[in-house]
C-alpha positions in Angstrom: 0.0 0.0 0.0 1.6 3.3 -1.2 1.8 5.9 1.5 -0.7 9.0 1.0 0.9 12.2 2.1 -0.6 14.4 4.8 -2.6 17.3 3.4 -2.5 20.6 5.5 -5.1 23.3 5.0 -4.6 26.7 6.0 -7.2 30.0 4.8 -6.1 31.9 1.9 -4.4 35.6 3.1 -4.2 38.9 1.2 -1.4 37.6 -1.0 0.2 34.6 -2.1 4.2 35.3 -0.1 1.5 35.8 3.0 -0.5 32.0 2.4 2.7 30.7 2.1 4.0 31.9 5.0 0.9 31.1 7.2 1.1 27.5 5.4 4.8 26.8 7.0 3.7 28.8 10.2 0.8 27.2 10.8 0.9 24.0 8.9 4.8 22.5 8.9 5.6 24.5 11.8 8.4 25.6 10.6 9.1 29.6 10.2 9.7 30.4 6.8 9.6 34.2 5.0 8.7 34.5 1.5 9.4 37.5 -0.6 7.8 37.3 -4.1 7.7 40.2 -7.1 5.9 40.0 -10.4 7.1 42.3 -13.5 3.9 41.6 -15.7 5.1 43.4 -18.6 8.7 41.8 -18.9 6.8 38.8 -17.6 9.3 38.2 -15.3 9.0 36.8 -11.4 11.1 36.6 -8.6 11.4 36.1 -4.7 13.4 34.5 -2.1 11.9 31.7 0.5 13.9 31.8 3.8 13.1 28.9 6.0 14.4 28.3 9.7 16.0 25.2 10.5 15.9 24.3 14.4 19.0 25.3 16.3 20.6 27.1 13.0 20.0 30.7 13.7 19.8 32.9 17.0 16.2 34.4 16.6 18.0 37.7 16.2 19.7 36.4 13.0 16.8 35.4 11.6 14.8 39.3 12.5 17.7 40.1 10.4 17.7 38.0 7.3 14.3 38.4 6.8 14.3 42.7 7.7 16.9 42.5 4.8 15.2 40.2 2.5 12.1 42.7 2.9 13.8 46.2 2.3 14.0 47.0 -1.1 12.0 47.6 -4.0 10.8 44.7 -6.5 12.8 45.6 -9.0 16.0 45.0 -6.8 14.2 41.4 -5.8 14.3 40.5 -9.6 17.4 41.3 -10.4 19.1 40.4 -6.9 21.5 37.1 -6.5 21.8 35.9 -3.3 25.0 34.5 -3.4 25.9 38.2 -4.0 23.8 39.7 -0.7 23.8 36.6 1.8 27.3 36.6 2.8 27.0 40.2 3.4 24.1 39.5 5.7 25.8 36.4 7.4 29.6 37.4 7.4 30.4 34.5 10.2 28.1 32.0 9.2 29.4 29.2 6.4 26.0 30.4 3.7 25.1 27.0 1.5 22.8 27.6 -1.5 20.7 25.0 -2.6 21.2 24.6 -6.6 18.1 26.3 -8.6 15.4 24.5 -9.8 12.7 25.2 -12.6 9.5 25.2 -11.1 7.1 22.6 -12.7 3.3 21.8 -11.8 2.5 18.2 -11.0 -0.3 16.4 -9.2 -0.5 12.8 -8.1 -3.9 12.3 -8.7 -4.7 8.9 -10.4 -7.9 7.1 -11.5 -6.7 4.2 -8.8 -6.1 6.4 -6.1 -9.6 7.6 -6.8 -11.1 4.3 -7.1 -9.1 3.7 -3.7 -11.0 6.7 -1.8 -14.2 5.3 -3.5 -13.5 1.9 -1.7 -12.6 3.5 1.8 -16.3 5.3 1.6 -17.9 2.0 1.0 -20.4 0.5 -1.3 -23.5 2.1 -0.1 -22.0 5.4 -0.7 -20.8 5.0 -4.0 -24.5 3.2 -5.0 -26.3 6.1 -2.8 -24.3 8.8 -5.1 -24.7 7.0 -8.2 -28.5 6.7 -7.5 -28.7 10.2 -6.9 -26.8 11.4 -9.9 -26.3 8.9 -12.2 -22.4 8.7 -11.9 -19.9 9.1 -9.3 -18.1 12.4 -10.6 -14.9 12.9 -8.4 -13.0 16.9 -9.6 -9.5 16.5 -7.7 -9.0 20.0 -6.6 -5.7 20.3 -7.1 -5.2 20.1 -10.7 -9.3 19.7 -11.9 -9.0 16.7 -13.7 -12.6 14.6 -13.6 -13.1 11.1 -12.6 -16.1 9.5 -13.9 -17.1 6.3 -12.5 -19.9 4.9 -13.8 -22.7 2.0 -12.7 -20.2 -0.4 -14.6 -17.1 0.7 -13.0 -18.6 1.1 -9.4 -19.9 -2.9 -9.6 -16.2 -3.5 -10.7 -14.7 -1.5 -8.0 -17.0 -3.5 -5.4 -17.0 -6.7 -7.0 -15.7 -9.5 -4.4 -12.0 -10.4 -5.7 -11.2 -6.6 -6.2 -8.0 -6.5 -4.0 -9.2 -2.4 -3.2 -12.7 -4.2 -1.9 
């Protein structure tokens, strides 16, 4: 049995570099400061994401890092390295940089991973829903592709020899 990741929820704030930071506040429990800037018409986006590690940083340290990270305008954030700045922040401290990464949207939905939520409601559900509106329609919310299960495909889901049964 694969191993479903934990989904933490947290309300939307004013801006996106605010959600996130509630998100790792409030859901990882882990402080984190994100910066973000958005130059629509060279369609160009930036930002830094500082996160505290446990026992890394004097609290202090960290008041700095992110006061630094905020000054500025968002024209300095795009164009800003931060192997440049960081050592000036951090002059005793050893500054590691993870190596960049192209951002890339991905989602682990599946038809079988919605056939096995299907079977962890039960039979009666999926029949009650399939009564009611003549399929069992699943949207996954995270990248809006539809599941359709049919009456076909929910008999074959509950069928006895169906390992997900």
């Amino acid at each position: 049995m694969d191993r479903d990741r934990y989904q933490g929820l947290v309300a939307l704030r004013e801006t996106l570099a605010a959600s996130l930071n509630a998100y790792f506040t409030e859901s990882v429990q882990s402080p984190a400061y994100f910066r973000l800037a958005v130059d629509v018409a060279a369609q160009q986006a930036g930002g830094y994401f500082l996160q505290r590690l446990p026992g890394v940083l004097r609290t202090e340290d960290w008041q700095v890092a992110t006061q630094f990270i905020a000054i500025g305008s968002d024209q300095s954030l795009l164009k800003a390295q931060p192997e440049q700045f960081l050592p000036e922040i951090f002059p005793e401290k050893a500054v590691r940089l993870h190596t960049e990464q192209p951002l890339t949207f991905s989602c682990s939905c599946s038809r079988k991973r919605v056939e096995r939520m299907l079977a962890s409601l039960g039979q009666a559900e999926a029949e009650e829903t399939l009564a009611v509106e003549g399929a069992v329609i699943v949207t996954c919310e995270y990248c809006h592709d539809v599941y359709r299960f049919a009456d076909t495909d929910i008999a074959l889901l509950f069928a006895s020899g169906n390992p997900l049964h």
